[in-house]
C-alpha positions in Angstrom: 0.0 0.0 0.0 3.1 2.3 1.0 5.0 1.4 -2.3 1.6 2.0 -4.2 0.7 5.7 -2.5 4.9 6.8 -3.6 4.3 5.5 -7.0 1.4 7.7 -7.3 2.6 10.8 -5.4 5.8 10.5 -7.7 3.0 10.2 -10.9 1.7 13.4 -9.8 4.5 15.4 -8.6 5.9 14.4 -12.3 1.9 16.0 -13.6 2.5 19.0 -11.6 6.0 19.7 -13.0 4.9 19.1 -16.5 2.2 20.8 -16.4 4.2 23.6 -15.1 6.9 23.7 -17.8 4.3 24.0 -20.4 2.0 26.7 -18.6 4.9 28.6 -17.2 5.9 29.9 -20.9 2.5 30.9 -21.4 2.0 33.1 -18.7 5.4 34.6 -19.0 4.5 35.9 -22.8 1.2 37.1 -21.0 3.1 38.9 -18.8 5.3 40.5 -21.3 2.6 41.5 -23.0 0.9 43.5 -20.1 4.2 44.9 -19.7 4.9 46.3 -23.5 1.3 47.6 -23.0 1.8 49.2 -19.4 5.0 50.6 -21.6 3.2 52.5 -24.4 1.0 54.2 -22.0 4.1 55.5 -19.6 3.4 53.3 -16.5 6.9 52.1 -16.5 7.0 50.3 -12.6 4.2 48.3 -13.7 5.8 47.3 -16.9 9.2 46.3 -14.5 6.8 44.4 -12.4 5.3 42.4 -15.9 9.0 41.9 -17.0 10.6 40.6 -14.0 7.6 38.4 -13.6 8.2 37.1 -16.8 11.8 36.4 -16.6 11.2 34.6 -13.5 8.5 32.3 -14.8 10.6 31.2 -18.3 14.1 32.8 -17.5 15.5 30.6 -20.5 13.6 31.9 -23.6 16.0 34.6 -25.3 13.4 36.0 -27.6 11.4 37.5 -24.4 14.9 38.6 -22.8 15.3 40.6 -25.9 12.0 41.8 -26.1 12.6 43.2 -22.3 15.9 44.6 -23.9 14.5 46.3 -27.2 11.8 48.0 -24.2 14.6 49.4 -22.1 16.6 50.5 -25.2 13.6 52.3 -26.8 12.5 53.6 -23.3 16.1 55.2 -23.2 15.3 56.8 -26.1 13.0 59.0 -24.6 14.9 59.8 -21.6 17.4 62.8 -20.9 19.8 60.2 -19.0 19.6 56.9 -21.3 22.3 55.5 -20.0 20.6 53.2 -16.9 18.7 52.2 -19.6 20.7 52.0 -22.3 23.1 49.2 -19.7 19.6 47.4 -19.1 19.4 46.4 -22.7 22.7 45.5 -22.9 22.2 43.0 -20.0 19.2 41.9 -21.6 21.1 41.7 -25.3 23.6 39.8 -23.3 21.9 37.1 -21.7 19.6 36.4 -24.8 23.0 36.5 -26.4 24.5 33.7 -24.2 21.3 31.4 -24.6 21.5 31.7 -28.2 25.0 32.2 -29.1 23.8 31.1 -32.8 21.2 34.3 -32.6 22.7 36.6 -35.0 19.7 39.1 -34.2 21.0 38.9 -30.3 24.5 40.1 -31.5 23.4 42.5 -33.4 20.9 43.9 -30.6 23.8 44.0 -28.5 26.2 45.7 -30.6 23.4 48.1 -31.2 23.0 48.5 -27.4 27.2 49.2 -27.3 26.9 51.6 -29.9 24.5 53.5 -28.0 26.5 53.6 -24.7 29.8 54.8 -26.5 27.9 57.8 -28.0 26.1 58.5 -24.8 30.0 58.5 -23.2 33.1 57.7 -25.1 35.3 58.4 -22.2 32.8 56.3 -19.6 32.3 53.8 -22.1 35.4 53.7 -24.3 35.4 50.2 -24.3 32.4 49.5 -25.9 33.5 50.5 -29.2 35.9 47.4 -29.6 32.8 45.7 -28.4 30.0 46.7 -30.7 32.7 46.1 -33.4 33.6 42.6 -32.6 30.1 41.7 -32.3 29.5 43.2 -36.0 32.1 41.0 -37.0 30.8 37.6 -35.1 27.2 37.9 -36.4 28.2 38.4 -40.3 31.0 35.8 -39.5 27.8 33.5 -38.8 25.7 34.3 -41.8 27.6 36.1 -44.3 24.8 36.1 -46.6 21.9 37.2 -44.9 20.8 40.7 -46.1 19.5 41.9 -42.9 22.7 40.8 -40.6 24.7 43.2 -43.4 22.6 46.0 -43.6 22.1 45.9 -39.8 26.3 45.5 -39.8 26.9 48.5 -42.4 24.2 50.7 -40.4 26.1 50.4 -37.3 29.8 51.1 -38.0 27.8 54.2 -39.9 26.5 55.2 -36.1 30.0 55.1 -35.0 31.6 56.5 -38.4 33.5 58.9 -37.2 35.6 56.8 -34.6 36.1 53.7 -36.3 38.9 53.2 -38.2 39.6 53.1 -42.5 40.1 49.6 -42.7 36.3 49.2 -40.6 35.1 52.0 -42.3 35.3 49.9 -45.9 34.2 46.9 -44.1 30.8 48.2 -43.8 30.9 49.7 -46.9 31.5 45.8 -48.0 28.8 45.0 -46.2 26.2 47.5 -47.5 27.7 46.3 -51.0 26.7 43.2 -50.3 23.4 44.2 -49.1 22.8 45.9 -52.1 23.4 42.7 -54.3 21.1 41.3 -52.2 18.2 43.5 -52.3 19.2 46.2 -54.7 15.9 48.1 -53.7 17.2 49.0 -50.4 19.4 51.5 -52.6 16.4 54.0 -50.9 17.5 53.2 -47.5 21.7 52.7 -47.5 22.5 56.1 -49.5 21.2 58.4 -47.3 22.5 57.1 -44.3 25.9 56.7 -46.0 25.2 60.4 -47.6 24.3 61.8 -43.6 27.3 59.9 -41.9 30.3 59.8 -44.6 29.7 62.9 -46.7 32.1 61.9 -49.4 30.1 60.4 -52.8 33.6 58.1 -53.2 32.2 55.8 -50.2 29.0 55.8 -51.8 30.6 54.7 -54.9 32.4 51.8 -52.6 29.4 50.7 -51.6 27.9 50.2 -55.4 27.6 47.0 -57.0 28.9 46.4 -60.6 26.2 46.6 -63.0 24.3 49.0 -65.2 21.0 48.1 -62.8 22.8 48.8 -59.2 24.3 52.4 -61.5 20.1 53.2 -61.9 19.5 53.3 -58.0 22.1 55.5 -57.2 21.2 57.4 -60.1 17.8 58.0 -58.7 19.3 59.0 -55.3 21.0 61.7 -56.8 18.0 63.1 -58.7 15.9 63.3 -55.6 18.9 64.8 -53.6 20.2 67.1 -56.1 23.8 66.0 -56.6 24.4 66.6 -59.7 27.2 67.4 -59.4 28.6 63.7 -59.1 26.1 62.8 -61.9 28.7 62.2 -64.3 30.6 60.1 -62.3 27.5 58.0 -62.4 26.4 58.5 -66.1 30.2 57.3 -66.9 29.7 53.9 -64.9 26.8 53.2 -66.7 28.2 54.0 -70.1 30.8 51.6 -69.0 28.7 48.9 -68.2 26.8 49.4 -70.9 29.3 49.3 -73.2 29.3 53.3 -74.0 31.8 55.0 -76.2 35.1 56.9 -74.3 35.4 60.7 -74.5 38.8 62.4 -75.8 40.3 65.5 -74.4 38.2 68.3 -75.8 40.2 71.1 -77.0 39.7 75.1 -76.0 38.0 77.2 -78.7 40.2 79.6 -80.1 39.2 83.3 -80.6 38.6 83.0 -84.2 36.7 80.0 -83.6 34.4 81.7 -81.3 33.5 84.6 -83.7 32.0 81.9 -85.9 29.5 80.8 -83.6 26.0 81.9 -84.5 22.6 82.2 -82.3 20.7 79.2 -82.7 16.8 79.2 -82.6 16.1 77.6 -79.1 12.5 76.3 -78.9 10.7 74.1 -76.4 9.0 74.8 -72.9 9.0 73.7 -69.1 9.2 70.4 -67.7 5.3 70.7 -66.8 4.2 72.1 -70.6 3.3 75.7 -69.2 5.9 78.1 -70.3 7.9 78.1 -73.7 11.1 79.3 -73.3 12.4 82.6 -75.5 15.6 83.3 -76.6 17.2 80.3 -74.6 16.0 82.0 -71.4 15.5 79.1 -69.1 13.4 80.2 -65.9 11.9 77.4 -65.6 12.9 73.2 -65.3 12.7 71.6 -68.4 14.2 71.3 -72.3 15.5 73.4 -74.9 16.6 72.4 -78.2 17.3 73.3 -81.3 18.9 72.3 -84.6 22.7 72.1 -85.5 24.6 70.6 -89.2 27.4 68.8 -88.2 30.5 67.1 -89.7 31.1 63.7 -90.1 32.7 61.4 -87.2 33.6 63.6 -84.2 33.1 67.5 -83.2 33.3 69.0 -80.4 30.1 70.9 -79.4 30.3 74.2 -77.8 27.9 75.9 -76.0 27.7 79.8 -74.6 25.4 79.7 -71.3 25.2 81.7 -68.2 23.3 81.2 -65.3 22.1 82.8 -61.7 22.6 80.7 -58.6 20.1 80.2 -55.4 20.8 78.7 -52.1 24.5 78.6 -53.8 23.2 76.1 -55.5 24.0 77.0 -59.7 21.7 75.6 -62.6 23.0 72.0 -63.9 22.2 71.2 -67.8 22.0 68.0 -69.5 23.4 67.8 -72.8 21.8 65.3 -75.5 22.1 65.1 -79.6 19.6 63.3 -81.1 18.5 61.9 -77.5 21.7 60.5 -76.3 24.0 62.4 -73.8 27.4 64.1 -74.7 27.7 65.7 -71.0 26.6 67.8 -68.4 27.8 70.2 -65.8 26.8 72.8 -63.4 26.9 76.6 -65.4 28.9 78.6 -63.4 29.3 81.9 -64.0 26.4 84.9 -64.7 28.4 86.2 -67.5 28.6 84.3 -70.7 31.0 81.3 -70.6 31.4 78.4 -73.7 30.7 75.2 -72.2 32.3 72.0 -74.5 31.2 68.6 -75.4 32.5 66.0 -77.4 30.1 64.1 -79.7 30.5 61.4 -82.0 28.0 62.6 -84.7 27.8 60.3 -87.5 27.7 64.4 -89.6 24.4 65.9 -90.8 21.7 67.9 -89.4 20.7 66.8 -85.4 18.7 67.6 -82.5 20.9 69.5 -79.7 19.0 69.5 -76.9 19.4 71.1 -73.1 17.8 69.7 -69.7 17.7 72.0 -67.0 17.4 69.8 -64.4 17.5 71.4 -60.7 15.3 74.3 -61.5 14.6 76.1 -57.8 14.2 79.2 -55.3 11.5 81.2 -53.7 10.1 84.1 -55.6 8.8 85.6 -52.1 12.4 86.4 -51.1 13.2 87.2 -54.8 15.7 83.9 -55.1 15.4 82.2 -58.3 17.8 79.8 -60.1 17.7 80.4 -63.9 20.0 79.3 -67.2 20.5 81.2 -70.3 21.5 79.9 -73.2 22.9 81.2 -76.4 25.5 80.9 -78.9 26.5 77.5 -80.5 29.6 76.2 -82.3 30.6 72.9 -84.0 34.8 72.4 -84.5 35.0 69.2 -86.4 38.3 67.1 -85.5 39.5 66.0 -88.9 
């Protein structure tokens, strides 16, 4: 009878424990989840009660440890001193680290967490630096591939650009790089942050791809930022890759040469169809063109333009015969100035056409970017 009554008190001690293992997970994410909620409305003890509940009831699952950590991290946000905070998620990163060591997410999260504390206080926390980076380095050691891990990786060393060293620096880069060949849509999303931390188009460039496709996004970041002025640098790499043709040195006009340029007859309007330009007076975004005879195989195409700044910002034309490009630049100067381009031309009578592309100002304060242009000349190099 003994023997029978420990058999069955062991049966349900065994029930009890079972049924506490499965339950205990359950209540902990119920738990968690009154605590996230306490947190959007401000009630922050009661969301530390929740949390610390919930570590004690399932103190093994690393995804709620770094739930508790992305709380404290996002609370120190909003904080004037982040930094008790800010060491909270990184002993939540931590531990959900050490349960997982195969989590690249919990690396990342705590590299992020590092990051955070260095900027808060490089001297304080000078060490965390060689920290966050090391971390970096372990998750995309894990998966090399992934395109989150990398853009996570590149976005960062970015945070800390300014204190990491050259050889890191192009690591990310790498890694964006590799992002990018990844997902090449997340061209929207790596510029700018390169753009806002490096300032120096060449990483940018670093950071590209090979291939006329990867050339197009980048292309489009600098349209809706208005770079032009490291348009070409662009428009050359996807002539290359495209297999366009090379451009010689273009010779200076000499004074006899420029006496036989003649006043073309620029026609067309604004971009939106509203205003037709007169007399190549561009005050408005859009094209000009007009009509030039020219010889056989190669000239060089000159043309006079002047221009009026705003925000210091000059006026930036495209330059296109018969709808292909033969160069671009930014005009200058508000007196006249002769602007070159080398074309090869195939001879006869062709479209010259100018884009004026980054057409801006505010007529309130009486600021207006404008482009003039005027003469043409044609120097065939026979």
């Amino acid at each position: 009878m003994i023997k029978r009554l420990s058999i069955d008190l062991i049966l349900l001690s065994l029930f009890f424990v079972l049924t506490a293992a499965a339950v205990s997970p359950l209540l902990a994410g119920i738990c968690l989840e009154a605590g996230e909620k306490c947190e959007f409305r401000y009630l922050w003890e009661k969301a530390d009660r929740c949390f610390d509940m919930a570590m004690m009831l399932d103190p093994l699952n690393a995804g709620n440890i770094s739930r508790i950590g992305e709380v404290y991290q996002k609370r120190g946000e909003l904080s004037r001193d982040n930094v008790p905070f800010m060491l909270k998620a990184e002993g939540y990163y931590a531990k959900a680290h050490r349960l997982n060591q195969s989590g690249t997410e919990y690396l990342m999260e705590l590299a992020m967490a590092e990051t955070g504390l260095f900027l808060s206080g490089p001297v304080r926390f000078g060490d965390r630096i060689g920290y966050s980076i090391g971390h970096i380095k372990d998750a995309v050691e894990i998966d090399p591939n992934s395109h989150p891990v990398n853009y996570d990786a590149g976005r960062n060393l970015l945070r800390i650009w300014d204190h990491i060293t050259e050889e890191d620096r192009y690591f990310a880069l790498d890694r964006l790089r590799h992002c990018l060949s990844i997902a090449p849509w997340y061209h929207w999303r790596i510029y700018p942050l390169i753009w806002e931390r490096a300032e120096d188009f060449d990483y940018i460039l670093s950071a590209t791809p090979e291939g006329a496709g990867y050339c197009e996004g980048l292309y489009r970041f600098i349209e809706n930022n208005g770079l032009w002025e490291h348009r070409k640098k662009v428009t050359y790499l996807l002539k290359k890759y495209k297999g366009g043709p090379s451009e010689p040195d273009i010779p200076k006009l000499t004074d006899e040469e420029k006496k036989k340029a003649y006043i073309p007859t620029w026609l067309g309007s604004s971009k939106y169809g509203r205003n037709e330009y007169k007399q190549g007076k561009m005050y408005w975004g859009g094209q000009a063109y007009t009509h030039i005879d020219l010889p056989d195989e190669e000239a060089i195409v000159v043309i006079r333009a002047k221009g009026f700044p705003a925000y210091d910002v000059w006026p930036y034309m495209i330059v296109e015969l018969d709808d292909e490009e033969i160069g671009e630049t930014y005009v200058t100067a508000t007196e006249w100035r002769d602007y070159s381009f080398y074309a090869k031309t195939g001879g006869g009578t062709k479209t010259l056409k100018v884009t004026y592309a980054n057409d801006g100002g505010d007529w309130k304060k009486g600021i207006d970017r404008n482009l003039f242009l005027g003469h043409v000349n044609v120097i065939g190099m026979d």
